[in-house]
C-alpha positions as CSV (number, residue, x, y, z in Angstrom):
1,X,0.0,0.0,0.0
2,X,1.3,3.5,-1.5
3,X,1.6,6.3,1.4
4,X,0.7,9.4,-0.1
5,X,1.9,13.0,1.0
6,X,4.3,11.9,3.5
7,X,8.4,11.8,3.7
8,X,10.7,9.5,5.1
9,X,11.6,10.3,8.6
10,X,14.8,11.6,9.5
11,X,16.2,12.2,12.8
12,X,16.3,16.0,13.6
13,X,19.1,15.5,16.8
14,X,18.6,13.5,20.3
15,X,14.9,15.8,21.5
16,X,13.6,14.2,17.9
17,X,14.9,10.6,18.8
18,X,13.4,11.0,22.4
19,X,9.7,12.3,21.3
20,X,9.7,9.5,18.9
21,X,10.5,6.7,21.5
22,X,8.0,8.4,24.1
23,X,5.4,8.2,21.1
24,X,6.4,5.0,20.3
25,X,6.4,3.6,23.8
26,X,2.8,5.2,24.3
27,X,1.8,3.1,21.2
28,X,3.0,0.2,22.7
29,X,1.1,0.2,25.8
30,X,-1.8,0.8,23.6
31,X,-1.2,-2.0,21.7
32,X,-1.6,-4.0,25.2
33,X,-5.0,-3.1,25.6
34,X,-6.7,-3.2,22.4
35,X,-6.9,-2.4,19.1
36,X,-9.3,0.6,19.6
37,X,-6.5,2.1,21.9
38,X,-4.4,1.8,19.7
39,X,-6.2,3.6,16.9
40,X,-7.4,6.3,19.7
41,X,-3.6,6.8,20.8
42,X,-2.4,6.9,16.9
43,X,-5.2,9.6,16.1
44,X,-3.8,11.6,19.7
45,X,-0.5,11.4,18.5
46,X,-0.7,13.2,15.0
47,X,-3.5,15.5,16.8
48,X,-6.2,14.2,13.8
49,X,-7.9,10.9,13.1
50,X,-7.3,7.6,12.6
51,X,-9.2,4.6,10.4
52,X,-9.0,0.9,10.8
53,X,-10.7,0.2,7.5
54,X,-11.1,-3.3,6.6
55,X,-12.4,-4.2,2.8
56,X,-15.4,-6.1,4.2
57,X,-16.1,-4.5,7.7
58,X,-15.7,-1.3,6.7
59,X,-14.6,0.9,10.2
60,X,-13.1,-1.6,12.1
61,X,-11.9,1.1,14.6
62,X,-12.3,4.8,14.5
63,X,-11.4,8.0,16.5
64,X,-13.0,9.7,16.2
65,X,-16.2,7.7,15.4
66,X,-17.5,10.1,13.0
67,X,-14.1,9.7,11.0
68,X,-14.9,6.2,10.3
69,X,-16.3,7.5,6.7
70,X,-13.4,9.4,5.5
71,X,-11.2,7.0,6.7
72,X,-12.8,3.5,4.6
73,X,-13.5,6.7,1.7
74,X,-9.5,7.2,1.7
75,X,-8.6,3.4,1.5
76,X,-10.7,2.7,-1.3
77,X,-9.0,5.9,-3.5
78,X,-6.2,7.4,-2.2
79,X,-5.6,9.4,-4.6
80,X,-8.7,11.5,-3.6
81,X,-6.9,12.1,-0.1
82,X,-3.0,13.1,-0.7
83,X,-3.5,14.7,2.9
84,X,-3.9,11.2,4.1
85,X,-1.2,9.0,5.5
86,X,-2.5,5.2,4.8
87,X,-0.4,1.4,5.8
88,X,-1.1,-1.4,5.0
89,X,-2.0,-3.2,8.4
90,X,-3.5,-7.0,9.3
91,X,-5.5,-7.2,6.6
92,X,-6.6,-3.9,6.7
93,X,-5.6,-0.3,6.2
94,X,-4.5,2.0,8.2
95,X,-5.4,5.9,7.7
96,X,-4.2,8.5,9.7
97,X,-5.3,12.3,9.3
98,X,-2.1,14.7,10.6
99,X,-2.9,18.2,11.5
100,X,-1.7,20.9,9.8
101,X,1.3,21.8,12.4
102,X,2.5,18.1,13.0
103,X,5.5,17.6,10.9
104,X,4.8,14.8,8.2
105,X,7.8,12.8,9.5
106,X,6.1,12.4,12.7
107,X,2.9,11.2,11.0
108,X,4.7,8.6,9.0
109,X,6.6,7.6,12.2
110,X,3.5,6.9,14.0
111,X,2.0,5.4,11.1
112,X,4.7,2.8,10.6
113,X,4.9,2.3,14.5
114,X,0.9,1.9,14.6
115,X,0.6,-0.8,11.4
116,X,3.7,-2.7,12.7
117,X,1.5,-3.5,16.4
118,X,-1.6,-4.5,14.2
119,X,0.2,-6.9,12.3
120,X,1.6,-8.1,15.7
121,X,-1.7,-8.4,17.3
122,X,-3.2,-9.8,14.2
123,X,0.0,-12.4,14.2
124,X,-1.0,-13.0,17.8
125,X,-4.8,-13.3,16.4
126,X,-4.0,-16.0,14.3
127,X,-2.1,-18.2,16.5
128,X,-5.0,-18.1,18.7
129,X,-7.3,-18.4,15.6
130,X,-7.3,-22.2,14.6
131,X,-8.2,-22.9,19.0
132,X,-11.2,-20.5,18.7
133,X,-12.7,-21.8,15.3
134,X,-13.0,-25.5,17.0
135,X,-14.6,-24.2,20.2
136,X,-17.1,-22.0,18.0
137,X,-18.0,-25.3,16.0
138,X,-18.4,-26.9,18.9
139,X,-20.9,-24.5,20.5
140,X,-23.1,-24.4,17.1
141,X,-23.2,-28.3,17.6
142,X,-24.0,-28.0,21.2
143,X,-27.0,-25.6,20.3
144,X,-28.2,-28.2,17.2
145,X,-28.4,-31.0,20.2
146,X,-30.6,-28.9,22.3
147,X,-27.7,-28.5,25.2
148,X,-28.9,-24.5,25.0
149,X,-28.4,-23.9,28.9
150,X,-25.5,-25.1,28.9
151,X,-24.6,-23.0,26.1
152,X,-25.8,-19.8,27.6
153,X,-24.0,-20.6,30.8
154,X,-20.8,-20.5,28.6
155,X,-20.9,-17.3,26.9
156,X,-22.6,-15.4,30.4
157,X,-26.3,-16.5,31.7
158,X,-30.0,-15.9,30.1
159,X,-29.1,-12.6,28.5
160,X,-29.2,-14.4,24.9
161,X,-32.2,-15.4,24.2
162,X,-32.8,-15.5,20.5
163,X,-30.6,-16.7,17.2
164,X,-30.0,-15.6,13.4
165,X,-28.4,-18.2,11.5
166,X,-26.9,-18.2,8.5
167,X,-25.6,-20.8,6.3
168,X,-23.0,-19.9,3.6
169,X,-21.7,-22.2,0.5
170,X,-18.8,-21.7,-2.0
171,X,-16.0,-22.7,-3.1
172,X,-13.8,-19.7,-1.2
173,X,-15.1,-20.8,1.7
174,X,-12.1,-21.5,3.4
175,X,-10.8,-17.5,2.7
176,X,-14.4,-16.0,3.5
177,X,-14.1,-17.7,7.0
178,X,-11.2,-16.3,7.8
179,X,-12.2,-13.1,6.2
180,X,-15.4,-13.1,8.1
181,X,-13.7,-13.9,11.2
182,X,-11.7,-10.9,10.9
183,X,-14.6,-8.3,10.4
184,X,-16.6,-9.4,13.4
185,X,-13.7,-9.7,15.7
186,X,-16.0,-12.5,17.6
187,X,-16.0,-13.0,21.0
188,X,-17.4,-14.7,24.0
189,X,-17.2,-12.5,26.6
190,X,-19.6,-13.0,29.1
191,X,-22.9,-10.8,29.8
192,X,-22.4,-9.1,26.2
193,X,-25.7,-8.0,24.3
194,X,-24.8,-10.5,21.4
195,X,-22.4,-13.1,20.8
196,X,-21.6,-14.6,17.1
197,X,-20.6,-17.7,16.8
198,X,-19.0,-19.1,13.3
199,X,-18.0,-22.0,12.3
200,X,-17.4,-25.0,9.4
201,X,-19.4,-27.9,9.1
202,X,-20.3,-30.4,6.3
203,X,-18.6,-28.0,3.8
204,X,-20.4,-24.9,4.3
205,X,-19.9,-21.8,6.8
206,X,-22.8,-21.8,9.5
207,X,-22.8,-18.1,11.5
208,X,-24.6,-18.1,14.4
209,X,-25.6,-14.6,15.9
210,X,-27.0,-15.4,19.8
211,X,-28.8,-12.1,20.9
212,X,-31.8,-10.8,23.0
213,X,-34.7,-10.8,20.3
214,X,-33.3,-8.3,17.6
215,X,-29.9,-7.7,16.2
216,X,-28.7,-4.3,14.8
217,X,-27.8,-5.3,11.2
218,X,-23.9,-5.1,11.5
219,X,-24.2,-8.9,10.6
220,X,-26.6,-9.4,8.0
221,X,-24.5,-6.3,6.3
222,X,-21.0,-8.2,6.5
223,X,-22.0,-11.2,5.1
224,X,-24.0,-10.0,2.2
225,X,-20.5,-7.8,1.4
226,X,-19.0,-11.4,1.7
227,X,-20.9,-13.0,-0.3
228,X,-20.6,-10.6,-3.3
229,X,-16.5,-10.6,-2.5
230,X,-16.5,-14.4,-2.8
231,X,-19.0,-15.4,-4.7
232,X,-21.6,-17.5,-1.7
233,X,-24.4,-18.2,-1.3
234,X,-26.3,-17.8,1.8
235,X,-29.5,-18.2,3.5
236,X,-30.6,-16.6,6.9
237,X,-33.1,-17.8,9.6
238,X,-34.4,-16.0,12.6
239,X,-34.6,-14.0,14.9
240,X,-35.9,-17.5,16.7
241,X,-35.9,-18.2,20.3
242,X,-32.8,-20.2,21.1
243,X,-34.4,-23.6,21.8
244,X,-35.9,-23.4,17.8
245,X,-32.3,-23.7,16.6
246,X,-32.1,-26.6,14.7
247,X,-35.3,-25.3,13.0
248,X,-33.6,-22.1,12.2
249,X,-30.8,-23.8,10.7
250,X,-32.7,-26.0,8.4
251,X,-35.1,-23.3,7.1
252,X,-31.3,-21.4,6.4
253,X,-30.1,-23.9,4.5
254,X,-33.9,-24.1,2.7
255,X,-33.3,-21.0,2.0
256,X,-29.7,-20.8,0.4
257,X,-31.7,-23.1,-2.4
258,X,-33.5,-20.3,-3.7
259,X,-30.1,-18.1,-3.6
260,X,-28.9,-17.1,-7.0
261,X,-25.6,-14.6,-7.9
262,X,-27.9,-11.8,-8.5
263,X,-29.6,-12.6,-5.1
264,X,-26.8,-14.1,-3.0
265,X,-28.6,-13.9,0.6
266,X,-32.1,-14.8,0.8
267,X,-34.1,-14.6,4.4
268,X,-36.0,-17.8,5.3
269,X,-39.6,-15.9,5.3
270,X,-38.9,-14.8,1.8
271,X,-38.6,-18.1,0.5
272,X,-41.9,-18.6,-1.0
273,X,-43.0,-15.8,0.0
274,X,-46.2,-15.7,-2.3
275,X,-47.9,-13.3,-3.6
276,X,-51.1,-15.7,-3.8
277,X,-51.5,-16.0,-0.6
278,X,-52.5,-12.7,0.6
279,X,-54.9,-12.9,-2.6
280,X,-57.0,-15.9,-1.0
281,X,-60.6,-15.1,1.4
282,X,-59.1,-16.1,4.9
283,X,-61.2,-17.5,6.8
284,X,-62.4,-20.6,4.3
285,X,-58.5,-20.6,3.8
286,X,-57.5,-21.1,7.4
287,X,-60.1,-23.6,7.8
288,X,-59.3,-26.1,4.7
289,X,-55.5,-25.5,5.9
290,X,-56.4,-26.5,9.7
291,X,-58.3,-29.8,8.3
292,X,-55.7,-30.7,5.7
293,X,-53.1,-30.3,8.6
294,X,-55.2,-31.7,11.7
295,X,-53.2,-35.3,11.1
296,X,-49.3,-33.9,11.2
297,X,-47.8,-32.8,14.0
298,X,-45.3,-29.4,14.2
299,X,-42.5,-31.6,13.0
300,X,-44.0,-33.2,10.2
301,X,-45.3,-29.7,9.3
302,X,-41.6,-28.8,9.2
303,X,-39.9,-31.2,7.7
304,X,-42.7,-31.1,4.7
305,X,-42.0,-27.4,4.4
306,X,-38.2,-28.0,4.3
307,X,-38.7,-31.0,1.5
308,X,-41.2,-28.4,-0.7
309,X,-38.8,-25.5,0.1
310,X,-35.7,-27.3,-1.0
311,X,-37.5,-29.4,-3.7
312,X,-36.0,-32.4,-3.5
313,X,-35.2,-35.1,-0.7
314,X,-31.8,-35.1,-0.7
315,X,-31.4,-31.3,0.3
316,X,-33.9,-31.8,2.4
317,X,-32.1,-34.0,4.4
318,X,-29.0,-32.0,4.0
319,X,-30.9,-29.2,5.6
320,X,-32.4,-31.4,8.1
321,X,-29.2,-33.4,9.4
322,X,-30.6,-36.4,8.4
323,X,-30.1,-39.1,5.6
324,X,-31.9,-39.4,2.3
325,X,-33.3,-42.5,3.2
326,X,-35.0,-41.3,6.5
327,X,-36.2,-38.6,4.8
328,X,-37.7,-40.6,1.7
329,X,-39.4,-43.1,4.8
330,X,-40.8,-40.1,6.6
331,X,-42.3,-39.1,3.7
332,X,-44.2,-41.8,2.3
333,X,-45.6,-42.6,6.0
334,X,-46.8,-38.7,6.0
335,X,-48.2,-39.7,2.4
336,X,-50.0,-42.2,3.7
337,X,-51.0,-40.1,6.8
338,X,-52.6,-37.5,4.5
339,X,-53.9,-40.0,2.6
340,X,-52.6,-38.1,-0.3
341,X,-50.2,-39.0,-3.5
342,X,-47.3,-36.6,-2.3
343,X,-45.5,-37.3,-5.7
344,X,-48.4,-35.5,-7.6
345,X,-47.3,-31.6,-8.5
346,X,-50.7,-30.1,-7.8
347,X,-50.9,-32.0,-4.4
348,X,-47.2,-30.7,-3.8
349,X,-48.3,-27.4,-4.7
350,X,-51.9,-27.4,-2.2
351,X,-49.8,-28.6,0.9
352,X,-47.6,-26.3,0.2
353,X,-50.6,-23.7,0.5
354,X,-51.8,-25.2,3.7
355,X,-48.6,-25.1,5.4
356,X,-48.0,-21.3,4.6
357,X,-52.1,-20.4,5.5
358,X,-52.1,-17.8,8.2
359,X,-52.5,-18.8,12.3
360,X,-56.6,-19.5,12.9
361,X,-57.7,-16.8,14.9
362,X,-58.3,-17.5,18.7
363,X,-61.4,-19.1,19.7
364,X,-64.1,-16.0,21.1
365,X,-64.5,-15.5,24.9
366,X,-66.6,-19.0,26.6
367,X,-67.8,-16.4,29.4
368,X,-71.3,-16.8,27.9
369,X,-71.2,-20.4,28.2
370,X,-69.5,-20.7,31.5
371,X,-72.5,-18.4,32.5
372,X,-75.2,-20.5,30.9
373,X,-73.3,-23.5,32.8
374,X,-73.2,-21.8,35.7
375,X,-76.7,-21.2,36.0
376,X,-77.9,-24.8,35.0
377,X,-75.8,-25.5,38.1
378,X,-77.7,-23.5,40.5
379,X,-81.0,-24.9,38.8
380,X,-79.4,-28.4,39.7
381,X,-78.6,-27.6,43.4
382,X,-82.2,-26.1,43.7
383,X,-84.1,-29.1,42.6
384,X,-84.6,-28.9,39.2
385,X,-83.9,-32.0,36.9
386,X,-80.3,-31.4,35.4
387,X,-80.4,-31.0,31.9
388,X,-79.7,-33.6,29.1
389,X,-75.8,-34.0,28.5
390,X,-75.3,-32.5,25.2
391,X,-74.7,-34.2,21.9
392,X,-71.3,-34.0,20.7
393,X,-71.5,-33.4,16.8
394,X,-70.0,-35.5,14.0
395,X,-66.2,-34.2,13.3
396,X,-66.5,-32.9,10.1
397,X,-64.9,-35.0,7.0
398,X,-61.3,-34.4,6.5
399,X,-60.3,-32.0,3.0
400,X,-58.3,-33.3,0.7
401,X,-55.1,-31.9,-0.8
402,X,-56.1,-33.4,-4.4
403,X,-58.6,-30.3,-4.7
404,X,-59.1,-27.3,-2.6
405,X,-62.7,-25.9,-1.8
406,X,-64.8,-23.8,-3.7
407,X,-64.3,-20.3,-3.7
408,X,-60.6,-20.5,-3.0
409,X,-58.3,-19.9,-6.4
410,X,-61.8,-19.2,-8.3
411,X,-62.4,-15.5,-7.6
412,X,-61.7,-12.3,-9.6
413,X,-58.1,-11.4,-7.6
414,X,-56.6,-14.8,-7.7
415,X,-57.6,-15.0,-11.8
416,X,-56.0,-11.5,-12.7
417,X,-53.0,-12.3,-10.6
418,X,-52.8,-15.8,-12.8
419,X,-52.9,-13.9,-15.9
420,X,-50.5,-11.4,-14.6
421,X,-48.1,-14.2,-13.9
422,X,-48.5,-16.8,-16.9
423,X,-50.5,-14.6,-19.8
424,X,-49.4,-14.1,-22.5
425,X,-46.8,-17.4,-23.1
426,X,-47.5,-18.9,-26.4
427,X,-48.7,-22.4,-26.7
428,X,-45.6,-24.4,-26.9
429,X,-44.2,-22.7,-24.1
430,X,-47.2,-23.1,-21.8
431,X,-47.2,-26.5,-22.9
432,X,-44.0,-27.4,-22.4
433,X,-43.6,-25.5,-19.0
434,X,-46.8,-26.9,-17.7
435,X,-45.5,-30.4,-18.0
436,X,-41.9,-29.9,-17.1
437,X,-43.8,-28.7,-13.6
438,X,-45.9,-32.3,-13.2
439,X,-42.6,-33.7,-13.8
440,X,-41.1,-32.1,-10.9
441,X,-38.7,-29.8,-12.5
442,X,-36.6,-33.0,-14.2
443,X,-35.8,-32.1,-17.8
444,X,-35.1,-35.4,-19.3
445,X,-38.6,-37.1,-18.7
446,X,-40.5,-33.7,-19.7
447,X,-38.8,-33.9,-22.7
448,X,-39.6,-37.3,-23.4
449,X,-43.2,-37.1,-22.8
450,X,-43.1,-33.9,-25.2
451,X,-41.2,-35.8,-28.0
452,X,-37.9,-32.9,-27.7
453,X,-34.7,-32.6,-27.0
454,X,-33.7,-31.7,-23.8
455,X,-32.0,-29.0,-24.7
456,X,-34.7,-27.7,-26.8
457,X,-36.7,-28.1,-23.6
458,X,-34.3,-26.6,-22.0
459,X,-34.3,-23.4,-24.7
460,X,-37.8,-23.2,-24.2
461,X,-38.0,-23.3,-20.2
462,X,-34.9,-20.5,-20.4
463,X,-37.3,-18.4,-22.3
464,X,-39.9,-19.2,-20.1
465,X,-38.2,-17.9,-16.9
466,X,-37.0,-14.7,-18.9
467,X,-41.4,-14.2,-19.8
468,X,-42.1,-14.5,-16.4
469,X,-39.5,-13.1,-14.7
470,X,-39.1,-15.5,-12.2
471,X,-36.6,-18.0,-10.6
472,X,-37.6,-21.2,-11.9
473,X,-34.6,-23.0,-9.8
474,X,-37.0,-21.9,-6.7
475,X,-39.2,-24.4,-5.7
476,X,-41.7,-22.1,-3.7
477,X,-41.7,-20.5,-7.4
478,X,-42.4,-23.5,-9.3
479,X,-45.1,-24.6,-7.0
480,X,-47.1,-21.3,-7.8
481,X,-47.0,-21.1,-11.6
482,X,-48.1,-24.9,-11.9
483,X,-50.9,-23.2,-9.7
484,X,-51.3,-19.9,-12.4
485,X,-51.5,-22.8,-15.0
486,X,-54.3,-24.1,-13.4
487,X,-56.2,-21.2,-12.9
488,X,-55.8,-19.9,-16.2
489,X,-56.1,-22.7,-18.2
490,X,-58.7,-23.0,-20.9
491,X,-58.1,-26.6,-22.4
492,X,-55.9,-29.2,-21.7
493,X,-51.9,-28.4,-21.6
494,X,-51.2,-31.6,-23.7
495,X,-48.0,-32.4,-24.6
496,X,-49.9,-34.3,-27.9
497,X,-51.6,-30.4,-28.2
498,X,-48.0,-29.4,-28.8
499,X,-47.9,-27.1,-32.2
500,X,-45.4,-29.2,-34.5
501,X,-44.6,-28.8,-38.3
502,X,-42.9,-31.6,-39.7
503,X,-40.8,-34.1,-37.0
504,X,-39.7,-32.8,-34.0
505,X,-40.1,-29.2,-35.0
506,X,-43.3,-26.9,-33.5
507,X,-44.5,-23.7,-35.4
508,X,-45.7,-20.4,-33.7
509,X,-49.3,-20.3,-33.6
């Protein structure tokens, strides 16, 4: 790194040599503290400011703190600052602001002095580095096996009571760790307001951010910044109370699915987040999802939303911690619990409604009917014949996921979002997407059944996602079109209706 505006130092006699080791010796017990008193004594020393400015942190330590703008400004164009002095320092840079009246040797003395006792610490750092990586790996497994309290004993009592997670893939993962590691400075001192935890497992980076029910974005910042620097992808979960961890790291890793490079970090709520949904009359919605779902318990609930999330069992179960085969049994006995063909994309696609229908609203006040029983007591006790016990009535029959109810995809707003979403594709391409969706996204049989190549099918379904402007690698995504299909369709999508001229060609209609 270039210094700009500054001179070599020279010695001006023996009162030069002695202010220089009484600054450097003030450094030095600086350095001993902390890095931020370090920077602070730097900044004290040339009477100015003094940046810290790391690539993907941004201000790792400023004084003062409203410096920290010029300072990361000035390492990213020096040339724009010739009043700056800047090192290169741990990983970092180092910019110092001098007075006017402090001679520029003096600044480049303390500059040189200053970037020499970061490198030191961050020497110091990385020695230590390798010890603190395992014992943050070993803390996110801890909270994965439900050993929370013991957890939160380590890093300082019940303070932390929430989690983020997030769950990074790529292949510089090894350099974004360390990276990573570097901008958040982690620690786990006790009683802080949040602790963040990091650490590799099963070839991906899992970050962990332990706080009290909100954090203040410094993490979600950092790694999005990382994940454009190094090309990751990432998914986030939470904030969830700490016991829900394992769900928060699964619905991460459901997430990171629907990443893409021009959408690197995706949050676990906006995975699927439809834009159907809010469309459909609520309360016959809440009630078809609440039968549909009276059989499965909170975990089957889960792990179905993982599998239609990630779209397939095996990332399922990569996002679950579990193997393919267990997920594959679980499955088929929640197939057979449903009573449903899970394998069929329109039943994929209603579950995957009923699963993301809103909370049923609480059940009104019973005051009225404790009353009524309250009174039919006293009428008891006073002689009267107690009434007939009442007749409980039949449970009502079950819905099915093979069709939903009347009333529910059929009305004016659900129909002009469908045409909003698939109008307008012309007949080979409706067609051909409709049955590439029945076939679960899997290109070589939907090209078979249409009589194509699969990389015609695949031209087609490229043109597809460019119509519709959607991610067609999602899912969530691919769940809701097959429903648009549906809902706008006027015959039947054939693959025999294709338009063809000749063999295997098709002609525009």
């Amino acid at each position: 790194m270039s210094s700009t505006g500054t001179t070599d130092h020279e010695a001006t006699g023996p009162r030069g040599a002695r202010h220089e080791r009484d600054a450097a010796d003030r450094l030095l017990r600086a350095a001993t503290r902390s890095g931020a008193h370090l920077i602070a004594e730097a900044a004290s020393l040339v009477q100015g400011w003094a940046v810290l400015a790391d690539p993907i942190a941004g201000a790792v330590y400023s004084t003062p703190a409203a410096a920290a703008a010029d300072g990361v400004h000035a390492a990213a164009a020096p040339r724009e600052h010739p009043h700056c002095t800047q090192r290169p320092a741990a990983g970092a840079v180092l910019v110092l602001a001098a007075a006017p009246t402090v001679p520029p040797g003096h600044a480049c003395h303390v500059a040189t002095t200053t970037a020499a006792l970061l490198e030191v610490r961050g020497q110091r750092a990385a020695e230590l580095r390798g010890e603190q990586m395992r014992l943050h790996t070993t803390l996110i497994r801890l909270l994965l096996s439900g050993h929370t309290a013991a957890v939160t004993e380590t890093l300082g009592g019940n303070r932390l009571t929430h989690v983020t997670v997030y769950r990074l893939s790529g292949v510089d993962l090894p350099t974004a760790h360390e990276v990573l590691w570097r901008a958040v400075r982690p620690s786990l001192a006790p009683y802080a307001d949040a602790v963040t935890l990091m650490g590799r497992r099963d070839g991906e980076l899992v970050v962990a951010e332990l706080h009290h029910g909100g954090d203040d974005g410094r993490i979600p910042r950092l790694v999005s910044r990382l994940s454009e620097r190094h090309h990751l992808l990432a998914g986030m979960a939470g904030p969830l109370p700490l016991a829900e961890m394992p769900t928060a790291h699964s619905d991460a890793a459901a997430a990171r699915h629907s990443a893409t490079p021009d959408r690197r970090v995706v949050p676990a709520d906006a995975v699927g987040a439809s834009r159907l949904t809010p469309l459909l009359p609520t309360a016959p919605y809440t009630r078809w999802a609440e039968s549909v779902l009276r059989p499965l318990s909170p975990a089957h609930q889960h792990l179905l939303l993982v599998w239609l999330r990630t779209g397939s069992k095996p990332r399922a179960a990569a996002a679950l911690g579990l193997s393919a085969g267990t997920v594959r049994t679980r499955i088929r006995d929640l197939s057979r619990l449903l009573g449903a063909d899970l394998e069929d994309a329109t039943v994929r696609a209603h579950l995957l409604l009923a699963l993301r229908a809103p909370a049923p609203a609480p059940a009104p006040d019973d005051a009225d009917s404790d009353s009524d029983s309250d009174s039919s007591n006293t009428r008891s006790r006073s002689g009267s014949s107690p009434p007939d016990p009442p007749v409980p009535p039949d449970p009502p029959d079950p819905a099915r996921l093979e069709s939903l109810p009347d009333g529910l995809l059929d009305t004016e707003a659900v129909r002009t979002w469908a045409v909003g979403l698939v109008g307008g594709l012309e007949p080979h391409l409706r067609i051909a997407l409709a049955c590439w969706l029945r076939h679960h996204a899997r290109t070589a049989p939907a090209a078979a059944e249409l009589h194509v190549h699969r990389t015609t099918l695949a031209g087609w379904l490229t043109q597809c996602a460019e119509h519709l402007a959607r991610n067609l690698a999602d899912a969530t995504v691919r769940a809701e079109i097959h429903l648009a299909l549906k809902a706008t369709r006027t015959g039947p999508d054939d693959p025999a209706a294709l338009p063809r001229r000749g063999g295997r060609t098709y002609r525009r209609l």
